[in-house]
N, C-alpha and C positions, 0 to 999 in steps of 0.2 A: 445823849449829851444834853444840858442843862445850858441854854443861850439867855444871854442878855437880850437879843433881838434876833426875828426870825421874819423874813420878809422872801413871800412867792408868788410870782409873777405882778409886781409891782406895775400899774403901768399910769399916766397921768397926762391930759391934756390939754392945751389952753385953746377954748375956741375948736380950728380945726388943725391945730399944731400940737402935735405929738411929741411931750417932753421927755418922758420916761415910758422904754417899749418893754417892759415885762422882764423888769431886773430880780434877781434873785440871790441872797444873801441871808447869812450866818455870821452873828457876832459873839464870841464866849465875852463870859462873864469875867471880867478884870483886864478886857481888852480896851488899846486904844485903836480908835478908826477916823477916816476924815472920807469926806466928799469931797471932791477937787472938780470946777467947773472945765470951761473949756479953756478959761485962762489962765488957769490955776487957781484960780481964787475957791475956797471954798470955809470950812467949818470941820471938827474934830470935838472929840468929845471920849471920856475914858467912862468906861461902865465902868 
């Protein structure tokens, strides 16, 4: 399969605060997707 975005074991931290613990995703191509925080707030974006 042919993705727009391909992310494994993602992981990101601030200091010693562990923001992202080794997310893993697949996005196709003509897809739409969004990141939603903890209060829903986030961002979306269509490949």
């Amino acid at each position: 399969m042919d993705y727009a975005i391909q992310v494994d074991n993602l992981r990101k931290q601030y200091g010693e605060q562990e923001a992202v613990k080794g997310i893993s995703f697949t996005v196709e191509k003509g897809s739409l997707f969004a990141f939603l925080g903890t209060n829903g707030a986030g961002i979306y974006r269509r490949i």
